[in-house]
Legacy VTK file of the C-alpha trace (Angstrom):
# vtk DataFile Version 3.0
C-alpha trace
ASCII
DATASET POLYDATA
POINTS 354 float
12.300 -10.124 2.565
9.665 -7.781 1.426
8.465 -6.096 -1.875
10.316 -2.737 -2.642
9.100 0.179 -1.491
7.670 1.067 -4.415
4.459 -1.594 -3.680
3.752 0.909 -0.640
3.371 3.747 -2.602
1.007 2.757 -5.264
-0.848 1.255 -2.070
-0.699 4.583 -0.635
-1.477 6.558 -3.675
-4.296 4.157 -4.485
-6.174 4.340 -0.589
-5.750 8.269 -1.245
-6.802 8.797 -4.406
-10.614 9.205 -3.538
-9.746 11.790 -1.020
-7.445 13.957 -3.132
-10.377 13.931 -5.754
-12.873 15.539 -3.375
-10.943 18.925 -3.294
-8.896 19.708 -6.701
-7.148 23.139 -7.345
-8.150 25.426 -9.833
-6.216 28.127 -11.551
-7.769 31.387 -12.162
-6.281 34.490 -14.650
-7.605 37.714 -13.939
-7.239 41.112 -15.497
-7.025 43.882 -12.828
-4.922 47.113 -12.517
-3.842 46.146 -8.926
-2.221 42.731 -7.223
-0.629 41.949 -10.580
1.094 38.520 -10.153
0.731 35.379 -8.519
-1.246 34.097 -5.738
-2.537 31.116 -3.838
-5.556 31.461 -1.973
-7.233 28.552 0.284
-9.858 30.580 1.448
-12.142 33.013 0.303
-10.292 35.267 3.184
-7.473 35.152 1.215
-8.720 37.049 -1.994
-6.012 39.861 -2.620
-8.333 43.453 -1.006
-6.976 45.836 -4.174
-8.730 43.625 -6.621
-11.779 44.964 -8.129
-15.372 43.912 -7.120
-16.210 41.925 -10.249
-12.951 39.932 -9.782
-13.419 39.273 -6.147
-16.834 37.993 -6.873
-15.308 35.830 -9.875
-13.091 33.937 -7.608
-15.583 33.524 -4.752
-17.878 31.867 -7.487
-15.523 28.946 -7.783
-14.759 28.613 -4.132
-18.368 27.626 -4.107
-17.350 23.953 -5.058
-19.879 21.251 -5.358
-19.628 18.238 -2.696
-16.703 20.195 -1.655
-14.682 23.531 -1.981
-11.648 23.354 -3.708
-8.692 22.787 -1.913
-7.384 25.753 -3.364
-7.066 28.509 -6.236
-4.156 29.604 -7.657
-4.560 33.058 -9.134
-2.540 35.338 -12.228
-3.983 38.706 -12.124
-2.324 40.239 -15.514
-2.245 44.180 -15.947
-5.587 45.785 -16.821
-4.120 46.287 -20.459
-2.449 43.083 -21.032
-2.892 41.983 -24.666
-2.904 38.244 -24.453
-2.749 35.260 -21.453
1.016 34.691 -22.551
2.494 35.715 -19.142
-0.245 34.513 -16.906
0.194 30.845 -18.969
3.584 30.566 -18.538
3.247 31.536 -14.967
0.900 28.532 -14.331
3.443 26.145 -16.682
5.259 26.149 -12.916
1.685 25.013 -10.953
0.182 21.678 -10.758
-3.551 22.069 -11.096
-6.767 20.434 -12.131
-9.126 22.987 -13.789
-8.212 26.752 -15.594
-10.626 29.544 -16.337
-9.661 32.370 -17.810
-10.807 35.994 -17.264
-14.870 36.883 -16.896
-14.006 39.119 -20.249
-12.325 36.555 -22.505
-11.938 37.219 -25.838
-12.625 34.149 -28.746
-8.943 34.747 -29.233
-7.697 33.788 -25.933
-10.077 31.154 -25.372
-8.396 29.423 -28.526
-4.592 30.549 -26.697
-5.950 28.300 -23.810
-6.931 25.596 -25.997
-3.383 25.412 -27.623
-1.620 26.104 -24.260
-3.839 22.761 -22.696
-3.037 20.683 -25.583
0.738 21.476 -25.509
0.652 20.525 -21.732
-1.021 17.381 -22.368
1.087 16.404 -24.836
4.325 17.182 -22.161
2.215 14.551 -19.805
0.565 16.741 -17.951
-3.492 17.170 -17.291
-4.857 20.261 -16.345
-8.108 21.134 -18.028
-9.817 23.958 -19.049
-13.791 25.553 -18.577
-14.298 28.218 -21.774
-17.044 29.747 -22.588
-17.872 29.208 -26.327
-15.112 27.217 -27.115
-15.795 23.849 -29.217
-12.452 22.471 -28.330
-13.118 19.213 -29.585
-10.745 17.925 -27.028
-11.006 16.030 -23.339
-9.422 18.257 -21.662
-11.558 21.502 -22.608
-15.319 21.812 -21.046
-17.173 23.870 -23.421
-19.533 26.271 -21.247
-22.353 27.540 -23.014
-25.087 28.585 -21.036
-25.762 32.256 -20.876
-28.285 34.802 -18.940
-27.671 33.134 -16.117
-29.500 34.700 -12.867
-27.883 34.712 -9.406
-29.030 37.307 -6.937
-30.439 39.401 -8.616
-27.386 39.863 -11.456
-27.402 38.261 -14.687
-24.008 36.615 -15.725
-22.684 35.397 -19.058
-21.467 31.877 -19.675
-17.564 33.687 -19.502
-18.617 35.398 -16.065
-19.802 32.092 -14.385
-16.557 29.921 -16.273
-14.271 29.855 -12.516
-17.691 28.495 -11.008
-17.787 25.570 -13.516
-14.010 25.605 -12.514
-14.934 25.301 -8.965
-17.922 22.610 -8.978
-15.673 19.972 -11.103
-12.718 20.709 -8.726
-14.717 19.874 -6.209
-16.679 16.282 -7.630
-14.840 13.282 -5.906
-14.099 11.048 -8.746
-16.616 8.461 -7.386
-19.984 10.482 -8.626
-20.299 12.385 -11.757
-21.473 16.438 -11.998
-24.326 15.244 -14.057
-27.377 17.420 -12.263
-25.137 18.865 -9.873
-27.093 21.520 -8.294
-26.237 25.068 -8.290
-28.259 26.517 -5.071
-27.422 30.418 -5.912
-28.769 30.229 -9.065
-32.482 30.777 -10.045
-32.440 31.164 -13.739
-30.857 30.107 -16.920
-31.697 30.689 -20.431
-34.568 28.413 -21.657
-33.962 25.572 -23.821
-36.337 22.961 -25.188
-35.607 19.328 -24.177
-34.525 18.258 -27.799
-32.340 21.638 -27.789
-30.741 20.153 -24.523
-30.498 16.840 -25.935
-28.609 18.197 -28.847
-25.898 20.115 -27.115
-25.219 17.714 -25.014
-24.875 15.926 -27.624
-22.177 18.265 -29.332
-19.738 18.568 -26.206
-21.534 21.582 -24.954
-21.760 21.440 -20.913
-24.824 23.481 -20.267
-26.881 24.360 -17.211
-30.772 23.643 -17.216
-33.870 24.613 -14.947
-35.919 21.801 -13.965
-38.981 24.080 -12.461
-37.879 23.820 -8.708
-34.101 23.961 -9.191
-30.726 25.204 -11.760
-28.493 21.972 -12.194
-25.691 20.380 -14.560
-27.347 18.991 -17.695
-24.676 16.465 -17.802
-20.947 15.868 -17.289
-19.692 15.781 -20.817
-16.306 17.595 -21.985
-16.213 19.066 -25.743
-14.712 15.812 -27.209
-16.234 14.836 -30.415
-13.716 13.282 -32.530
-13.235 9.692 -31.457
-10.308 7.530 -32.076
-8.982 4.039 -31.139
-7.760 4.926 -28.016
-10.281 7.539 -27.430
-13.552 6.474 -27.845
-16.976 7.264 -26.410
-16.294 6.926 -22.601
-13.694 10.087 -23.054
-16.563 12.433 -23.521
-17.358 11.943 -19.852
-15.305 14.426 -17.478
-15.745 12.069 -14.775
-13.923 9.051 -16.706
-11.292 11.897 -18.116
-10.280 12.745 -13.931
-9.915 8.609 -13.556
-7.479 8.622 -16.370
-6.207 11.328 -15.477
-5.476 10.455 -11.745
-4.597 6.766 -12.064
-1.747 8.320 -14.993
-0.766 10.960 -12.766
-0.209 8.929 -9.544
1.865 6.045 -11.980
3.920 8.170 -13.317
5.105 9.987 -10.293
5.584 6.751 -8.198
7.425 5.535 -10.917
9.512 8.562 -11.304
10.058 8.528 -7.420
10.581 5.325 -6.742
11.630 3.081 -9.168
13.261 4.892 -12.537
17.032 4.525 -11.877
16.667 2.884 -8.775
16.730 -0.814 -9.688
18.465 -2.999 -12.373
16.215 -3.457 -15.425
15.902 -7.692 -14.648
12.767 -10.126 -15.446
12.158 -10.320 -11.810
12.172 -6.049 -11.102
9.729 -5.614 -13.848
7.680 -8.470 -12.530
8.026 -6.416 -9.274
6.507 -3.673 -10.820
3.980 -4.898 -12.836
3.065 -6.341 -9.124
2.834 -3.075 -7.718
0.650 -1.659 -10.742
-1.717 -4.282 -10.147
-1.927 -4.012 -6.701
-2.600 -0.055 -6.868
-5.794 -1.111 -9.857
-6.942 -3.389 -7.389
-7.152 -0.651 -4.197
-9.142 1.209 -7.180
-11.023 -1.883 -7.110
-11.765 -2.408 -3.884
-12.854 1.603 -3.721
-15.363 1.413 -6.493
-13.402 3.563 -8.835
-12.807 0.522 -11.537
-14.671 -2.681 -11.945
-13.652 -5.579 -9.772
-11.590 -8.293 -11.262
-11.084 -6.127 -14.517
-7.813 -4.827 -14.015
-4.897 -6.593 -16.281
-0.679 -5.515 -16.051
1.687 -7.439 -18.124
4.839 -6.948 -20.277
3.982 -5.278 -23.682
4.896 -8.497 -25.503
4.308 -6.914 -29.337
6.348 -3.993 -28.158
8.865 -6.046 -26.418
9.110 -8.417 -30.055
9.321 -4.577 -31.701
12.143 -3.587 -29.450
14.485 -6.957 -29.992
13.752 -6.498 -33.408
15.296 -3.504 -33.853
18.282 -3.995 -31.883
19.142 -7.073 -34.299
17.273 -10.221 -31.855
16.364 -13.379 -34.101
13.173 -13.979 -32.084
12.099 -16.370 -34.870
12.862 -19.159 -32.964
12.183 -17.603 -29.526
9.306 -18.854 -27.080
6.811 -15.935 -25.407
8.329 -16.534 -22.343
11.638 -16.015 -23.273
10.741 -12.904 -25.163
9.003 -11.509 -21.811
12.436 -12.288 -19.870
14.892 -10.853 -22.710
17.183 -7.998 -21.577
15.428 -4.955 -22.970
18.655 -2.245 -22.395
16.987 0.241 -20.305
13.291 0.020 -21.970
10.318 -1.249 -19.874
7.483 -1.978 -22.252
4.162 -3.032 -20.483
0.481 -2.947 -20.939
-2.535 -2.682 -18.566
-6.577 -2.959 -18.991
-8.403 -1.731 -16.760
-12.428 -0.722 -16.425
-13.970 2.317 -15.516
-16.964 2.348 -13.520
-19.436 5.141 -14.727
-21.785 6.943 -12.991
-25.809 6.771 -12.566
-26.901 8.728 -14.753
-29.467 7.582 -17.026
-32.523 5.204 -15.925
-35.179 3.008 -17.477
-38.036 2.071 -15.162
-40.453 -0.552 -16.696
-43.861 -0.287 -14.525
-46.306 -3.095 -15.424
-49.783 -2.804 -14.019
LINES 1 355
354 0 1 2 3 4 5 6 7 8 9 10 11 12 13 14 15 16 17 18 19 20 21 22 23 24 25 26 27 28 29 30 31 32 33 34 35 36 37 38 39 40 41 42 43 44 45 46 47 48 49 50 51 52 53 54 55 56 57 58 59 60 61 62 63 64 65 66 67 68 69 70 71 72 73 74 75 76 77 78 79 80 81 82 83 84 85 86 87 88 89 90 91 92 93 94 95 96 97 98 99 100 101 102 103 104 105 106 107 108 109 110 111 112 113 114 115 116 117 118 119 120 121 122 123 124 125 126 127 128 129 130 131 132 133 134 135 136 137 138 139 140 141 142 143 144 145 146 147 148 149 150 151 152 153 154 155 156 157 158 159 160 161 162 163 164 165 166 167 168 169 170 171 172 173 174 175 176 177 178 179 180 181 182 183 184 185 186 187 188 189 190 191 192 193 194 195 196 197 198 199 200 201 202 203 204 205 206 207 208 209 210 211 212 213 214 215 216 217 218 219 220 221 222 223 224 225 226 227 228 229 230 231 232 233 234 235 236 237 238 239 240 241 242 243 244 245 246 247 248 249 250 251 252 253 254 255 256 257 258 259 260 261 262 263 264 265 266 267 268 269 270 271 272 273 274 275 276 277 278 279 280 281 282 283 284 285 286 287 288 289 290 291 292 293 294 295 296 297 298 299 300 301 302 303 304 305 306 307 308 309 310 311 312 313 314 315 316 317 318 319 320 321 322 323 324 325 326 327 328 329 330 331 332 333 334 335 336 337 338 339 340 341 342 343 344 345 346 347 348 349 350 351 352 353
């Protein structure tokens, strides 16, 4: 007999994971007086004609991509006059996608509507994130944008104008590299900033663009996280660790939604099955270079599992671990994983003795 088909999935989901990072989707809202709606666009052919210059420039800025295009945008044009993002966010509540930017004339206003419209999501269990302009979010899931006068033939965009091609470079990082000094070729100029001015925005969550004398590149890959908790430490600043956690939750709890939830009786042996298939999936991110090799750990939740038996009147006093892990548990699963993310190059030392 053979595993459940579940342990094909996560297998599957795992050997595609690298690939589906290469090209993300980013959502776009617009403000025009024509093509009001929705669209999806996979090609810069596909950019609605009645839309005004500045717009159709805005979204062929983030097909520009980085090691890749995006796979594609989807697009909310509101009315010229529209007061606030309300219809264009509830629109996108429907879409799955990786990274939001809002119009090239957001107000502070609606860059804080996006901020409390990503957090929301997140806390539903979904991940999209956001570029702003501005916008100290102090949150994962927002990348504060914050370099203006920024020069690109021959025009000379605000930090808000160039937000969808932010959008568009992280969609399209592959999960295995970082953006840190991710070049932009079109641009030639930024505003100037002294390496201890660089140092300290970085420093504050700010994602900033920087001129090296030959070239215009990412400063670094850091989101506007500054608040650090427990179970969100220092790592979480980094957007490239962020689109790990993000991916390795997102692929879990689908297969587990798909393929397992409902679908078997809630035994010892089908949650050993499971915790089977977890591991296996870590361990494709292993072998890919996305974790650290022999890190990954899946078992039962045993203080949650104590927690549970507790409350449902269990005398575990006298119970051994083992037969807590195989108590009947109603229709709870309580497990726990470690895993380790491998980081990016990014800074060097280089000792030369002569």
């Amino acid at each position: 007999m053979k595993l459940p088909n579940i342990n094909i999935v996560f297998t599957t989901q795992a050997s595609s994971a690298i690939a589906r990072s290469e090209k993300g989707i980013v959502a776009l809202i617009l403000r025009d007086a024509k093509e009001n709606g929705g669209h999806v666009l996979t090609g810069i052919t596909q950019i609605p004609e009645g839309l005004g210059l500045a717009n159709q420039n805005y979204i062929k800025r983030a097909f520009l991509g980085y090691v890749n295009p995006p796979k594609k945008i989807i697009l909310y044009v509101l009315p010229a006059g529209a007061a606030d993002l309300s219809e264009a966010l509830t629109y996108l509540e429907t879409q799955t996608f990786d990274y939001l930017a809002g119009p090239a004339d957001i107000s502070a206003a609606e860059s804080g509507e996006i901020v409390t419209w990503i957090k929301a999501q997140n806390n539903l269990g979904f991940t999209p994130k956001a570029v702003l302009p501005n916008t100290a979010g102090d949150n994962e899931m927002i990348i504060n944008f914050t370099t203006e006068n920024i020069s690109a033939g021959g025009v000379t965009y605000t930090a808000a104008e160039y937000c969808s091609r932010i959008a568009g470079l992280l969609a399209g990082t592959p999960m295995t590299i970082s953006c840190t000094y991710a070049q932009l070729p079109e641009v030639t100029d930024v505003e100037g900033l002294t390496k201890d001015e660089m140092d300290e925005a970085i420093d504050k969550g700010k994602f900033i663009l920087l001129y090296d004398g030959e070239k215009v590149k990412v400063g670094r890959g850091v989101n506007s996280l500054q608040t650090q908790t427990p179970s969100k430490g220092e790592a979480f600043k980094k957007i490239k660790i962020v689109e790990i956690v993000n991916t390795i939750h997102n692929d879990i709890r689908k297969t587990v939604d798909d393929n397992y939830i409902g679908k078997y009786a809630n035994s010892y042996d089908n949650k050993c099955l499971l915790i089977t298939a977890i591991k296996g999936y870590f361990v494709e991110l292993e072998n890919s270079g996305i974790l650290e090799a022999g890190t990954s750990l899946v078992d039962i939740d045993l203080d949650a599992q104590k927690e549970y038996l507790q409350s449902i009147g269990k005398d575990i006093s006298l119970m051994k671990e083992q037969d807590i892990k195989m108590a009947a548990t109603g229709d709870k699963v309580f497990l726990k994983a470690t895993i380790s993310i491998l980081d990016a190059i990014e800074d060097i030392n280089l000792t030369i003795t002569i």
